[in-house]
C-alpha positions in Angstrom: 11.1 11.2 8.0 10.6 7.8 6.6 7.8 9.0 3.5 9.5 12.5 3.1 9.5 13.9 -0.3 13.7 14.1 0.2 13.4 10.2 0.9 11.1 9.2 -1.9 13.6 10.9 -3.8 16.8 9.4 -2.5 15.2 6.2 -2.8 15.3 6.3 -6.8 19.3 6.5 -7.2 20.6 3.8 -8.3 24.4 3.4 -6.0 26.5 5.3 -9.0 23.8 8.1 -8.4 23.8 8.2 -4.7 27.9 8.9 -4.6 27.4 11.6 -7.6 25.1 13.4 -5.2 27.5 13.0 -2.5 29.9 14.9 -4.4 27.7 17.6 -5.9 26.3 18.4 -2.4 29.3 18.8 -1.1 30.8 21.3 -3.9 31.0 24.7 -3.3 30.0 25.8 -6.4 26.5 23.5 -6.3 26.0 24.5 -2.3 25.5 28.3 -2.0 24.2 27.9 1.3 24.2 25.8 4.3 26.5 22.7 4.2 24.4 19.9 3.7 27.3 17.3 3.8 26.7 16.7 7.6 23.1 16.2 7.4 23.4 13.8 4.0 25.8 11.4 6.1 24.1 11.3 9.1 21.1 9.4 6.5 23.4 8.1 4.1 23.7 4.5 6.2 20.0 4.4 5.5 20.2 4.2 1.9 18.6 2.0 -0.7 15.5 1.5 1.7 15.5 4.1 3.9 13.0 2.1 6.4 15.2 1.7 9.3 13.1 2.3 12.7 16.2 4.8 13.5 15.4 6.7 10.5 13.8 9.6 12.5 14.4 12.9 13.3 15.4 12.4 17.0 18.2 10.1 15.8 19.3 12.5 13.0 19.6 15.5 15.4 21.7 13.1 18.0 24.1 12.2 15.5 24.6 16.0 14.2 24.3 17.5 17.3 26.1 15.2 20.0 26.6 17.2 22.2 22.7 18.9 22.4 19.9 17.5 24.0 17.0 16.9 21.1 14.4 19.2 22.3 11.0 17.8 20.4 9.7 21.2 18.3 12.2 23.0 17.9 14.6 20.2 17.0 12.1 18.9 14.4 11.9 22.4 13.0 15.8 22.4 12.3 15.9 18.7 10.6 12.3 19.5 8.7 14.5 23.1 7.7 17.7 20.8 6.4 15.7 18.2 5.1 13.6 20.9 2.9 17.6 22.3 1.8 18.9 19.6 0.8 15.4 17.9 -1.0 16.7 21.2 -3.3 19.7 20.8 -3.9 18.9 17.3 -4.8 16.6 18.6 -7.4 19.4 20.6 -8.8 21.3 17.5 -9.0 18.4 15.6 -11.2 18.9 18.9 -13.5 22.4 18.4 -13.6 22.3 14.3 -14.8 19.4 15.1 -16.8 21.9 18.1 -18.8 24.6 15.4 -18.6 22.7 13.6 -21.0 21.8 16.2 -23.5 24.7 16.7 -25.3 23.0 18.6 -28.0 21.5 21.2 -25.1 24.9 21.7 -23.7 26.2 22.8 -27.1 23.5 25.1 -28.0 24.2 26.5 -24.6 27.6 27.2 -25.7 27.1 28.4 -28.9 24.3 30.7 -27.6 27.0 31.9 -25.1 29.7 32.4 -27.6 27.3 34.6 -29.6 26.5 36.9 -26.7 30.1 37.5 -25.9 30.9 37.8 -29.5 33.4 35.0 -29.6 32.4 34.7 -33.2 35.8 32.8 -34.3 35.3 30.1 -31.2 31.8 30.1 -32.4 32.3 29.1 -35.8 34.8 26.5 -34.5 32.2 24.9 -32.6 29.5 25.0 -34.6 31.9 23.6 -37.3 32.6 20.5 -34.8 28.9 20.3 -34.0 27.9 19.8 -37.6 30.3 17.0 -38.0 29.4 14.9 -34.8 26.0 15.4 -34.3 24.4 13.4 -32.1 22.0 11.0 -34.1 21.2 8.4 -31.9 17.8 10.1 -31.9 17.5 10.5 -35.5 14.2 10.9 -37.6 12.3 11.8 -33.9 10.3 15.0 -33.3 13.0 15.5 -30.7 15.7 15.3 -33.0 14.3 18.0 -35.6 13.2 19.9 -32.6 17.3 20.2 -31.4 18.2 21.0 -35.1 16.3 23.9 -34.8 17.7 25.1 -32.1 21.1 24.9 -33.8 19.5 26.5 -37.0 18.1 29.3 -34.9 21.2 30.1 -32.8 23.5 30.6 -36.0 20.6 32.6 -37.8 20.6 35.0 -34.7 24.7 35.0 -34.6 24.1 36.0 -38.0 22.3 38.7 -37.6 25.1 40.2 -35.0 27.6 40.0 -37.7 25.1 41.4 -40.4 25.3 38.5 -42.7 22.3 38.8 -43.8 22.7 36.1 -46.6 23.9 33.4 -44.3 21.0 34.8 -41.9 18.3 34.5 -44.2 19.5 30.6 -45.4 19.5 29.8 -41.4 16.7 31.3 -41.0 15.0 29.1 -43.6 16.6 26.1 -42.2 15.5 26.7 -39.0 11.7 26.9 -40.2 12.0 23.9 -41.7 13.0 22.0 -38.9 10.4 23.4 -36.6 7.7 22.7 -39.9 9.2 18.7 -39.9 8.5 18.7 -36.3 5.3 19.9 -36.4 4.2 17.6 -39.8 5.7 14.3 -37.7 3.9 15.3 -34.4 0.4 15.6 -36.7 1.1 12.6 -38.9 2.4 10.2 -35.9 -0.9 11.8 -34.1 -3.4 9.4 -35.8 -1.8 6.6 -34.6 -1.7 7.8 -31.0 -5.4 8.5 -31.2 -5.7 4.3 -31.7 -4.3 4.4 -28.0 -7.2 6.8 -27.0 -9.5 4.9 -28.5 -8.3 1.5 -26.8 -8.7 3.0 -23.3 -11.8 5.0 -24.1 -10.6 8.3 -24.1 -12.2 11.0 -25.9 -9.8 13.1 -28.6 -10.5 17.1 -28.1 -10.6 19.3 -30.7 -6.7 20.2 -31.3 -4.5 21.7 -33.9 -3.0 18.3 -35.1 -6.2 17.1 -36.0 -6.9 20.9 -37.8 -2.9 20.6 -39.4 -4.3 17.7 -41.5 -7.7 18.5 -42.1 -6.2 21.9 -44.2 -2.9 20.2 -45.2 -4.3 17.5 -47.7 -1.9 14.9 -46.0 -2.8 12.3 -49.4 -1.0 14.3 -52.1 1.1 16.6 -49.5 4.0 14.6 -50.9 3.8 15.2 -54.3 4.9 18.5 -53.7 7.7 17.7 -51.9 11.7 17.0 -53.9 12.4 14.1 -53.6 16.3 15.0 -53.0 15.0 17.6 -50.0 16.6 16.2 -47.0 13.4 15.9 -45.0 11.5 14.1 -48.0 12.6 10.1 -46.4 11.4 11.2 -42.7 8.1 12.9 -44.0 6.9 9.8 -46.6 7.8 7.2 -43.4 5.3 9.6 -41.6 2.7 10.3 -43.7 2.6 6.7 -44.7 1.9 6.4 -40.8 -0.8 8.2 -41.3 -2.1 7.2 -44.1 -2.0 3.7 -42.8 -3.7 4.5 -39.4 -6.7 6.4 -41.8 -7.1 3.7 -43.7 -7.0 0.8 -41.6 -8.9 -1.6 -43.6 -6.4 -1.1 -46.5 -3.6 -3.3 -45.7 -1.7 -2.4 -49.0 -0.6 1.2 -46.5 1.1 -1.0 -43.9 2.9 -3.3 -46.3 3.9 -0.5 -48.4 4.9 1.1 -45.2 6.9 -2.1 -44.0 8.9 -1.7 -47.0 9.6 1.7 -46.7 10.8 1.3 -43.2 13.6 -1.3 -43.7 14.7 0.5 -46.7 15.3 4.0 -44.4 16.0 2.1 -41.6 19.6 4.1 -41.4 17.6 7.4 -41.7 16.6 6.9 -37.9 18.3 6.2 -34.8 17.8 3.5 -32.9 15.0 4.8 -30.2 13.2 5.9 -33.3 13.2 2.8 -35.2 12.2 0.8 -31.7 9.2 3.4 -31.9 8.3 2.9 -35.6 8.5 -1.1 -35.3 6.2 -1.0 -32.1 3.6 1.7 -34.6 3.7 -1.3 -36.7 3.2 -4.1 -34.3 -0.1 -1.8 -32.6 -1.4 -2.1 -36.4 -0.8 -5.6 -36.9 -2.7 -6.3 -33.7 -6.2 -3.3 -34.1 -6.2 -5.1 -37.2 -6.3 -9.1 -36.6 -3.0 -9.4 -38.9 -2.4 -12.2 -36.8 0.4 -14.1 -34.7 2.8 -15.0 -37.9 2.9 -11.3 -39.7 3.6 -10.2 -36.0 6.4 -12.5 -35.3 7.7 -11.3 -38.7 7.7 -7.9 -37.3 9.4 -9.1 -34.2 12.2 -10.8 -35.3 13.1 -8.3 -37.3 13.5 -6.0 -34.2 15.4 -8.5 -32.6 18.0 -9.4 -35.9 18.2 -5.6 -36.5 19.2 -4.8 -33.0 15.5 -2.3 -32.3 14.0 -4.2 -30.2 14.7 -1.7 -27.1 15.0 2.4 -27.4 18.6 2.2 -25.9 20.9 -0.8 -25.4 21.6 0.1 -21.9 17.8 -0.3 -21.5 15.7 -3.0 -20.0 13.8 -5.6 -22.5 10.3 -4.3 -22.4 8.3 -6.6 -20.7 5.2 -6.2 -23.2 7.3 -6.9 -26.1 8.6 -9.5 -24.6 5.4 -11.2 -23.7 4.1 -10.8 -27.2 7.1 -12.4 -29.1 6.4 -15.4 -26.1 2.8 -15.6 -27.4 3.1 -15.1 -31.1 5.9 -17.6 -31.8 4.3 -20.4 -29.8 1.1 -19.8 -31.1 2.5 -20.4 -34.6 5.0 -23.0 -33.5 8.1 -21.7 -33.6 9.2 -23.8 -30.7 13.1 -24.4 -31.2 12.8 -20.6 -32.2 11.3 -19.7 -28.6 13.3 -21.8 -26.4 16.2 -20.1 -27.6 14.8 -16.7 -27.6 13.7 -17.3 -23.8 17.6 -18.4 -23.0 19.0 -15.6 -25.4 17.0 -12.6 -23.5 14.9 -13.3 -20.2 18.5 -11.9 -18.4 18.0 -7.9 -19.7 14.4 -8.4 -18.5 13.5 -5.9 -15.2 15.1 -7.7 -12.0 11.8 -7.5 -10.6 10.2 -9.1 -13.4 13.1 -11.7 -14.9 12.0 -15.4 -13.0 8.3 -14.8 -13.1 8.4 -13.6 -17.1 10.6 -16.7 -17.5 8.7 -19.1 -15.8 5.5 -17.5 -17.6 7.3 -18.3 -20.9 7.7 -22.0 -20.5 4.7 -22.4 -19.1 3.6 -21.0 -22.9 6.1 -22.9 -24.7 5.2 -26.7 -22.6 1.4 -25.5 -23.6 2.7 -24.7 -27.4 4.1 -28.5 -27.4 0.8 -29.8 -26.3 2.7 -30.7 -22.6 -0.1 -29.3 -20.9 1.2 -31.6 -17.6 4.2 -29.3 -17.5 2.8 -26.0 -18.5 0.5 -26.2 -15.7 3.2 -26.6 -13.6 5.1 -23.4 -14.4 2.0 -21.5 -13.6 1.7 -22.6 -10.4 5.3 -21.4 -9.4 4.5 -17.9 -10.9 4.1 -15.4 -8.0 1.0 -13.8 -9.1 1.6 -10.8 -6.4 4.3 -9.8 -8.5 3.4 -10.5 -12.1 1.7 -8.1 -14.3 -0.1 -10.6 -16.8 -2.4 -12.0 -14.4 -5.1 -12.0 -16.6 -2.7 -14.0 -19.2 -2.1 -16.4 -17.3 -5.7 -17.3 -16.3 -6.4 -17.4 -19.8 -3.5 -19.9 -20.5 -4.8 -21.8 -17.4 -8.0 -22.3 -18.5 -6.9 -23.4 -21.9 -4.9 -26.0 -20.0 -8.1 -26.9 -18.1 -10.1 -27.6 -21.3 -7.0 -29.8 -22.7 -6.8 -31.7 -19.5 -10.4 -32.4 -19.2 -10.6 -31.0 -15.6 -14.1 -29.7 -15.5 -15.2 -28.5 -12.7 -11.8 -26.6 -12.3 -12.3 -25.1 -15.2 -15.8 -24.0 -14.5 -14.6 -22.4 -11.0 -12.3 -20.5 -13.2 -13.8 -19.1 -15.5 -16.8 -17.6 -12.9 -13.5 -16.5 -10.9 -12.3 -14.7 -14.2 -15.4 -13.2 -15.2 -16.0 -11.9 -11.5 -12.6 -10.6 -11.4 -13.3 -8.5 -15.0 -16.7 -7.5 -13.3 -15.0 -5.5 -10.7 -11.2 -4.4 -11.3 -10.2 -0.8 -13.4 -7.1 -2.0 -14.3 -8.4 -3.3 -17.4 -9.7 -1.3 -20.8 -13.8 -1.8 -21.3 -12.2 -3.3 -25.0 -10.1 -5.8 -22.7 -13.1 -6.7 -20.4 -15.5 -7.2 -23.6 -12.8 -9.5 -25.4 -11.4 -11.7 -22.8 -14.6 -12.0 -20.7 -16.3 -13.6 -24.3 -13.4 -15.9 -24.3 -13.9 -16.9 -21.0 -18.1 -18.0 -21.9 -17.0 -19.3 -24.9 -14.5 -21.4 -22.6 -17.1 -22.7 -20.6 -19.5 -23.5 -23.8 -16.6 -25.7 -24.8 -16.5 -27.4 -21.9 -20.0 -28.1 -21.4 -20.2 -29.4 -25.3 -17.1 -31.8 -24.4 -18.1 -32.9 -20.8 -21.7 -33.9 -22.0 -20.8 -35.9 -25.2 -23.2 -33.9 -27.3 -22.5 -32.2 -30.3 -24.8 -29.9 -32.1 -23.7 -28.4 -35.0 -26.5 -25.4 -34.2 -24.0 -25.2 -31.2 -21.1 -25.1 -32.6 -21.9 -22.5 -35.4 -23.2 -20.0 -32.3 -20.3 -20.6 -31.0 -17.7 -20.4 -33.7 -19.8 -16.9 -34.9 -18.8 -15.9 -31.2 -15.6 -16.5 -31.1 -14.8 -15.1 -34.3 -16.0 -11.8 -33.0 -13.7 -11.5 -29.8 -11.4 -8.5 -31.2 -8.2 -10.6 -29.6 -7.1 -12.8 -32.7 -5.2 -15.1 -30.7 -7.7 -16.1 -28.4 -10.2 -16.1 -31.2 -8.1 -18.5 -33.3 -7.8 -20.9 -30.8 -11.4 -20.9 -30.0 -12.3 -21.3 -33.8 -9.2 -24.5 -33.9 -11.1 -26.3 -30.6 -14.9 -25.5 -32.0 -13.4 -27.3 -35.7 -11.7 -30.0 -33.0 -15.0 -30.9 -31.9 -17.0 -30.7 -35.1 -15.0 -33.3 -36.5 -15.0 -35.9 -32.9 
């Protein structure tokens, strides 16, 4: 009972959820069939963890059926036969709080409705009241253009039913327009999703995105296109997407882009601006930008309120770890200590003390209080922490400082044997951080022995400046330019 596919599901609700389903299980209207009600309390006791040794389906049938003797098969049949029921019925209710949520879908539903029955004055109210508050907090997405269209296509049809064929033919064009915005965003945000692909390895199929742009001429597709036309500030953001992404050794793209971007900023919601400011960042960081025209891009997010797709939304623990090692890498220490106070609380629960501890352990090490930064990674529960791999990096930079040799050494074969056998980490990952890790132990040998050859030091500098991780390779080229001057 415990690993059911009802109880894997139950166990996802947050406590607002759980008492929704209560409710919707036990309305008539939801449950067309057995009542459920009985069953859900007898394993509502159990919930958030559900891992009770009483959780089983002996118990269950004795608190249902008191007054019945649990009769092994037959018994199990019956709970496996509610359980199955009401694992339903609680997939109907993640349809219902999904449709809660998608206020546009609700009203096409209802206009769609109204045109059936021929409501056509209630119709026109609505669609009226639509127009007027539509629901942009998704604006400039695929999505967004993609529920226009729908909106576009249901008055075209209800149109048609009244034979307005002029008001039909100009919804009609509409709604092709939003579908053909939809489809030119999808192929022009398309080449910077293939920079993903080709991060993790993975091989791009042929596809009609790809084939959209090879016949549309995406360089002078603009040119063509009004400049008053409603769509014109959403396509030029896009294409200059993708004419940044196809042209990634021409910065002038991204900076032209950058511009663009605060400039429509209002033309997109906020999800969509967190999206385009994190399209950004990924170029900034394929393209060795470095740590300060990252933190630019950063704060931004956070002074212009994009920094997370939703406000109810947790801080992204990514982001989050990149602003930690871009600031202190470019000293922005005041600057970090404040952001760490101002926004560790709307990281994950699960995630908040290590991520915190993790980022003063970076912003000692940014202060050159190597002591103290080593002593925030040792309280860092590493069973729990996602960046493990950061934080042997950070720890072996801390080893080097310190002068401690031979624990450095043990670390970096324990690093480069860890790289040599786990999946969680892209081949581009492996290649980068297991060069730092050599180059590491280079720099320790150089410092431990006393001698320095400039033959050394230039192999080694040439090195690092190849690892396709700026940060790491910046702070290999400072300690190799360190030692050249000793």
């Amino acid at each position: 009972m415990t690993d059911s596919k009802l109880i894997n599901l139950l166990k996802t609700l947050s406590e607002d959820e759980f008492k929704q389903l209560e409710k919707f299980i036990g309305s008539p209207f939801y449950n067309k069939g057995r009542d459920l009600l009985p069953f859900f309390k007898s394993i509502k006791s159990f919930y958030p963890d559900f891992n009770d040794k009483y959780l089983s389906n002996e118990f269950i049938f004795g608190k249902l059926f008191p007054c019945k003797k649990y009769n092994g098969i037959r018994s199990d049949n019956l709970i496996r036969t509610l359980s199955s029921h009401l694992f339903r019925i609680s997939k109907d209710f993640l349809i219902h709080l999904e449709l809660e949520e998608q206020t546009s879908k609700k009203k096409y539903f209802l206009l769609n409705q109204l045109r059936k029955r021929k409501l056509y004055k209630e119709f026109d109210k609505e669609y009226s009241e639509i127009s007027k508050n539509f629901d942009d907090s998704g604006k400039g997405s695929v999505g967004f253009f993609i529920d226009r269209y729908f909106l576009t296509a249901v008055h075209r049809d209800c149109s048609l039913n009244r034979d307005d064929f002029s008001s039909s033919f100009e919804f009609s064009l509409q709604t092709g327009e939003n579908i053909a915005a939809a489809a030119l965003i999808s192929a022009f945000k398309f080449e910077d999703e293939k920079n993903l692909a080709a991060a993790y390895g993975i091989p791009v199929r042929d596809n009609l995105l790809d084939l959209i742009l090879k016949n549309l001429d995406p360089i002078n597709f603009m040119s063509g296109v009004n400049t008053d036309h409603e769509h014109f500030p959403y396509l030029q953001i896009f294409q200059g997407i993708y004419m940044m992404n196809s042209h990634k050794e021409n910065t002038t793209y991204y900076f032209n882009l950058k511009k663009l971007l605060k400039k429509h900023s209002s033309y997109f919601g906020q999800p969509e601006n967190y999206v385009l400011w994190n399209t950004m960042l990924t170029y900034c960081g394929v393209n060795k930008l470095g740590s300060k025209e990252a933190f630019e891009l950063q704060k931004y997010m956070l002074e212009n309120g994009v920094y997370k797709p939703m406000n109810s939304e947790n801080f992204h623990i990514v982001l989050f770890r990149n602003i930690v090692l871009d600031s202190s890498f470019i000293g922005e220490y005041q600057w970090l200590e404040k952001f760490i106070e101002k926004y560790s609380a709307e990281l994950h629960e699960h995630h908040r003390d290590n991520m915190k501890i993790f980022s003063m352990a970076y912003l000692s090490f940014s202060r050159n209080d190597f002591g103290k930064s080593l002593e925030y990674i040792l309280r860092i529960k590493y069973n729990l922490f996602l960046f493990k791999l950061d934080v042997k990096i950070l720890q072996l930079k801390i080893y080097y400082e310190l002068g401690y040799i031979e624990e450095g050494l043990s670390l970096v074969s324990a690093t480069l044997n860890y790289l040599s056998n786990t999946k969680e980490v892209s081949s581009l990952g492996k290649e980068a951080i297991g060069t730092f890790a050599k180059c590491v132990r280079d720099l320790i040998r150089i410092k431990s022995e006393g001698i320095v050859k400039d033959e050394d030091l230039y192999k080694l500098k040439i090195t690092a400046e190849k690892i396709s991780y700026k940060g790491l390779a910046d702070w290999l080229t400072e300690k190799v330019g360190q030692l050249k001057r000793a």
